[in-house]
Each structure stands twice: as C-alpha cells, then as structure tokens.
C-alpha positions in Angstrom: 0.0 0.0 0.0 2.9 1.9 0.7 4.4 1.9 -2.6 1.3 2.2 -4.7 1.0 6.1 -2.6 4.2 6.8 -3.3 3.6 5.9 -6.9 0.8 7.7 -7.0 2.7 11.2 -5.4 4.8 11.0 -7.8 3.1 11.1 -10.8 1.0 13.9 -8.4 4.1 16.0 -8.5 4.8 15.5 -12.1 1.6 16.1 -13.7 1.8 19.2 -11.4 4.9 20.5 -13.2 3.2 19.6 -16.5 0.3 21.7 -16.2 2.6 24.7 -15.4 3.8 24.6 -18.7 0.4 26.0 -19.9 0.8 29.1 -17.5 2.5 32.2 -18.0 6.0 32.8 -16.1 4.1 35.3 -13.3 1.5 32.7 -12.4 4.2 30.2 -12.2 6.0 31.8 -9.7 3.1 32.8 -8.0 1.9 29.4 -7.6 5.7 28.5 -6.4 5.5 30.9 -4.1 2.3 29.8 -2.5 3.8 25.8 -2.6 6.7 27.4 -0.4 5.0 29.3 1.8 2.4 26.4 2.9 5.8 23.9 3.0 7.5 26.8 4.9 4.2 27.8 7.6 3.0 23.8 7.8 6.0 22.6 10.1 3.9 23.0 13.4 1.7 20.6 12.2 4.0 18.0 10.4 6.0 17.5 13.6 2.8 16.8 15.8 2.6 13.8 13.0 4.1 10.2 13.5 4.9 7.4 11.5 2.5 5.3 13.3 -0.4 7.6 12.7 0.4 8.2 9.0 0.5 4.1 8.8 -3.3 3.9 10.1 -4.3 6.6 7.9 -3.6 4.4 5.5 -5.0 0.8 6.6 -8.1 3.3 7.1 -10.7 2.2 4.4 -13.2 4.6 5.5 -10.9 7.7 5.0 -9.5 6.3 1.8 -12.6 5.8 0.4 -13.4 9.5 1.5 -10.4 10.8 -0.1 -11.1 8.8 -3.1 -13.9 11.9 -3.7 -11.3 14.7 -3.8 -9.2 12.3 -6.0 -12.2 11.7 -8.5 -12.8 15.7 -8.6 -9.4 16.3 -9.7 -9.0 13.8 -12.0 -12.2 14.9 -13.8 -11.3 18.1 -14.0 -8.3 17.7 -15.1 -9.1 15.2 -18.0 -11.6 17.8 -18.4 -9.2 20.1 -19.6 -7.2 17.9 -21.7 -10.3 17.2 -23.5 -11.0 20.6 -23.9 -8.1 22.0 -24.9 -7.6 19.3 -27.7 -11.2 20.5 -28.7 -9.8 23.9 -29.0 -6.7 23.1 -31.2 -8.6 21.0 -33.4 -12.0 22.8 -34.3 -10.5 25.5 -35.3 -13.5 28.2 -34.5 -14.9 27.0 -30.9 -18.0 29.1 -28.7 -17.0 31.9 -26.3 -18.6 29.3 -23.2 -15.7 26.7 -24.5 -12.7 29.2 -24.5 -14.3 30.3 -20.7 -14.2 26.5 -19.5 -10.7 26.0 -20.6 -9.5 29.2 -19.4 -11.0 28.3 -16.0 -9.3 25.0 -16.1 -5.9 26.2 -17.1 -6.0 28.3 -13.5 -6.8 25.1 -11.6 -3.6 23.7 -10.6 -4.3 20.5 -8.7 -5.5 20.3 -5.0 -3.3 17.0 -4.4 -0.5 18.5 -4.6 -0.5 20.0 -1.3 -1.1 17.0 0.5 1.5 15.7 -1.3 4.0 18.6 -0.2 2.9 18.0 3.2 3.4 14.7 3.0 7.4 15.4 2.2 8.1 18.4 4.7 6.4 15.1 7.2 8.9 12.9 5.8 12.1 15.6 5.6 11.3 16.3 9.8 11.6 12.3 10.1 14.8 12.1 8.3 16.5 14.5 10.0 16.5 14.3 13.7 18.2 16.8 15.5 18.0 19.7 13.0 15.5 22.6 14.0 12.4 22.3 12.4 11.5 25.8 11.3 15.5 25.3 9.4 14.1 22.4 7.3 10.6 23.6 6.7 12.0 26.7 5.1 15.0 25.0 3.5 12.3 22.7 2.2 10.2 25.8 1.0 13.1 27.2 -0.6 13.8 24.1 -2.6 10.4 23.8 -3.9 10.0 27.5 -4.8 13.2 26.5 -7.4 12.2 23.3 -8.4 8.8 24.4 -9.4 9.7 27.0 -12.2 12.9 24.9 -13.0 10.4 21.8 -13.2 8.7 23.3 -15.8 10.9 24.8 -18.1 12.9 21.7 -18.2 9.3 20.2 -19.2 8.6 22.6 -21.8 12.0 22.2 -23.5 11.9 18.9 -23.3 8.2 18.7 -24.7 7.7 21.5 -26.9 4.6 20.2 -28.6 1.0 20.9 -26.8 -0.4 17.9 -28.3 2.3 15.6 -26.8 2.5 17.4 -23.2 -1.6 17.4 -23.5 -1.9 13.7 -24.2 0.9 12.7 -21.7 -1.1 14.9 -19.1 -4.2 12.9 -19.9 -2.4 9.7 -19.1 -0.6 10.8 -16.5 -4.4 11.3 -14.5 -5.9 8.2 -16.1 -3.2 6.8 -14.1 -3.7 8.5 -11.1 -6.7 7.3 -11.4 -6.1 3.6 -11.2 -3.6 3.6 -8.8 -6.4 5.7 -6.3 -8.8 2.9 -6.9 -6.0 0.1 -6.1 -5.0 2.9 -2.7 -8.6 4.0 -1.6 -10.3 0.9 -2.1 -7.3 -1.0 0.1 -8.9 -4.8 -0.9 -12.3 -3.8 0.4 -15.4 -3.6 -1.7 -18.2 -0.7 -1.8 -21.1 -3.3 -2.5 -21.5 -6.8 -1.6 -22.2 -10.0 -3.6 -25.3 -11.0 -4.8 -26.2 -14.3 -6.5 -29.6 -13.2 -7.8 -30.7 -11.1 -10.4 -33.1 -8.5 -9.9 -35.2 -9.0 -12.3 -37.4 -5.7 -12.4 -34.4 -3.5 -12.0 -32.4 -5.0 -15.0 -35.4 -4.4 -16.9 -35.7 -0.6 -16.2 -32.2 -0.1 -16.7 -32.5 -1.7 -20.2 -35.5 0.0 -20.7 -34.1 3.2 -20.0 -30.5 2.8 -21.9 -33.3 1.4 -24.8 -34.7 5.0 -24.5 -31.9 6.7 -24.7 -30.6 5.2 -27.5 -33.8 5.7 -29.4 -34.0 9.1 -28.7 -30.0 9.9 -29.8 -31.1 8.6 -33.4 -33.8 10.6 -34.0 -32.1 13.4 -32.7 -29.2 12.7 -34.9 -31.9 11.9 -37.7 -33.8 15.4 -37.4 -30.5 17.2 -37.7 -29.0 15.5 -40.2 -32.3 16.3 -42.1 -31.7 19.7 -41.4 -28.1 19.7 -42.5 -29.3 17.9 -45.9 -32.0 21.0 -46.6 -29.4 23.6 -46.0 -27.2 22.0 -48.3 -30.2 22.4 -51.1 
C-alpha cells in the first residue's frame, strides 16, 4: 500500500509540473511561491505527525474511500481540460462558453499537490532528527520555490509540442486514477455479492439505456435532415 502512494505522489508532483507549462512565467511563480509558503508555515503541524499515525491513515478504508472523492474531482477536471483544450486546437473556431471553460481550467492547478507537499516536509522532519524544524521547513520551501519553475521549463523544453504534453497529461491522470482505486479501495469492496438477479431493475435499466438510444437517433436523424435541406 505503501508503494502504490508513493507511486501515486509521484506522478501527483509530475503532472503538477506539466500543467505549469500551460501558465505564463508570473502565475508560475506565484503558484511557487504559494507551494513554499504552505511547506515553509505547515512545520507545526508535520511534527505533531508520526509514522504510526500516517500508517493507520492508510489501513483506514473509510478515510481512503473519502479521499477517493477529492481524487475523483481532480481527476475529472483535469481530464476535463485535456479534452477541452484538444477540442480547441482542433476545431478550429470553438464558442465563447468553451474558451471560458478552458481558461477556468488552465488556472486550476491541482489540489493533491499540497497534501503531497505536506506529506514530504512530514517525511524531511523524520529524516532529520536533531536539526530545527522551522530550518528544514523553510530550507524545504526554498527548494520547492526553485524546483517548481525549473520543473517546468525543463518540461517545456523537453516537450515542446502541446499535443504531446496534452496527451501525456491525460495519461498521467488516467493513471492517477487507477492507482487511487487500487489505494482507496485497500482490498475492500463498496457493494457486496449477490447471487440473484433483480429481475425488475435490470429491466428498467435496459428499458431506460433502450430509451436513450432511441431518442439519440432521432435526434441525430432530425439534424441531419436539417443539415441535408441547407445544403439544397
């Protein structure tokens, strides 16, 4: 379990850095800034932490199935954005409402990142008994502040395309995503077994994707109609 959140924070911190590279220098820094300063202020917390506790946070399926909703939200929305944006670069002329969404999105930098950073300044106090902890918080701060905007130009040279630092962004949260199923779910199930079939309820559910699918075509029909009579 251990491993699969480490994994998992790492591919946090990287698809972090990645959507930098769709920000201007000025936000960058600005959201460096704000990284180090809540590594830097956090250190009174992180040393009221033990290993211990952090160890049943984990075995807790209850709390990793509630984080599993903040992990779902970003995910989305940051898929959401991929999409989006490939919309954008594609369709050439796009609605004012799509240009809006994906300049909302771009600001959204990720909210797992800062338990992630937390996380490290937790580990950084652990590895380095003795030393004053206010010195590595803000030695810790200081580091991230630099690695941030270094991060992502190194990422933007080394990916200069949009369409290949927007797909690898999209697989780096479909990826995410299975590795927060594998963590939250921690070999527990949300719904038990059943041997039986409901009988009434599979029919309502075929009935309604039946529905549905019937109601797509003759949309699809009507407008192609239309499409045919503008053409004439």
């Amino acid at each position: 379990m251990e491993t699969v959140v480490l994994v998992m924070m790492i591919v946090v911190c990287f698809n972090y850095l990645l959507k930098q590279t769709w920000r201007k220098p000025f936000y960058v820094a600005f959201s460096a800034v704000v990284c180090a300063l809540l590594v830097g202020l956090a250190w009174p917390w992180a040393i009221e932490q033990s290993k211990n506790q952090i160890a049943g946070w984990l075995a807790d399926s209850a709390l990793m199935l509630d984080l599993a909703v903040l992990l779902t939200l970003e995910v989305a929305l940051q898929m959401t954005f991929c999409i989006v944006a490939a919309h954008i670069h594609t369709a050439g002329r796009v609605k004012t409402s799509i240009v809006r969404i994906y300049r909302l999105l771009r600001w959204f930098p990720g909210l797992l990142v800062f338990p992630v950073l937390f996380s490290l300044l937790v580990a950084a106090i652990f590895a380095l008994p003795g030393v004053s902890f206010p010195l590595v918080a803000w030695s810790l701060a200081a580091v991230v502040a630099v690695v941030i905007p270094l991060g992502r130009w190194a990422l933007k040279h080394l990916l200069p395309e949009k369409e290949i630092r927007l797909e690898l962004l999209f697989l780096a949260n479909a990826l995410i995503a299975l590795l927060g199923i594998i963590a939250t779910v921690n070999g527990r199930t949300a719904v038990a077994g059943v041997t039986s079939v409901d009988w009434p309820a599979l029919g309502g559910v075929t009935s309604f994707v039946a529905a549905g699918l019937l109601l797509g075509v003759a949309v699809f029909r009507i407008k192609q109609k239309r499409m045919n009579k503008k053409q004439k």
